[in-house]
N, C-alpha and C positions, 0 to 999 in steps of 0.2 A: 389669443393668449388667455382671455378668461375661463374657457371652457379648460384649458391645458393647466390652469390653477389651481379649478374648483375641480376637478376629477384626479388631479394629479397624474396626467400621462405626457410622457414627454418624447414617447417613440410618434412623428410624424404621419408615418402610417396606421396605427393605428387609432389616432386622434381624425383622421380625413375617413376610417371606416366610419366612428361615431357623428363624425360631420355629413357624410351620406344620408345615415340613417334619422338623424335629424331633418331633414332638408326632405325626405322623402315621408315624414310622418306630415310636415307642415304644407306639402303640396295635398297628401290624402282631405287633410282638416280644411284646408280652403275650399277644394273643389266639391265636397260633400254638400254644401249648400245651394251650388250651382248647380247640381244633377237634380233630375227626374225620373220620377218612377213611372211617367204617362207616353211612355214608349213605343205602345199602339195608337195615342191620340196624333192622327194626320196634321192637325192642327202645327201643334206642337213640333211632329218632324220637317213639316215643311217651312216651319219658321226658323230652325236651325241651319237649315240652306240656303234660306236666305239672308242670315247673317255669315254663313261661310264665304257666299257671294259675296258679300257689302267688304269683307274684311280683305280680300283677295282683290280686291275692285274694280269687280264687273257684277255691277247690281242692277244692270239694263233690264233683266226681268225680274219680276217677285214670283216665287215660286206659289204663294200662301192663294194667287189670283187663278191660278192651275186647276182646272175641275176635274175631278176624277174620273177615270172612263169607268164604262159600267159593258 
């Protein structure tokens, strides 16, 4: 109701387009500080699998322990 106040629109649907595009600026601005620009650091990618593991849970291995073949 307050957003349909303060902008003055009272067609539904296009009050749910501006509530999308709301809700999809605030997902970009959270997750912006959780990303990384070290994309080639193994470190790094191997620590994300092992939180995908931990969250899905089966974290019977850690990937981070995985030596690299050569």
């Amino acid at each position: 109701m307050a957003l349909e106040n303060q902008l003055g629109i009272h067609n539904p649907a296009e009050l749910a387009k501006i509530q999308k595009f709301l809700f999809e600026v605030e997902i970009k601005v959270l997750l912006k500080d959780a990303l990384t620009d070290q994309i080639v650091d193994r470190e790094v990618y191997m620590k994300g699998i092992d939180v995908s593991y931990y969250y899905e849970g089966t974290s019977d291995v850690e990937c981070t322990f995985i030596s690299p073949q050569k």
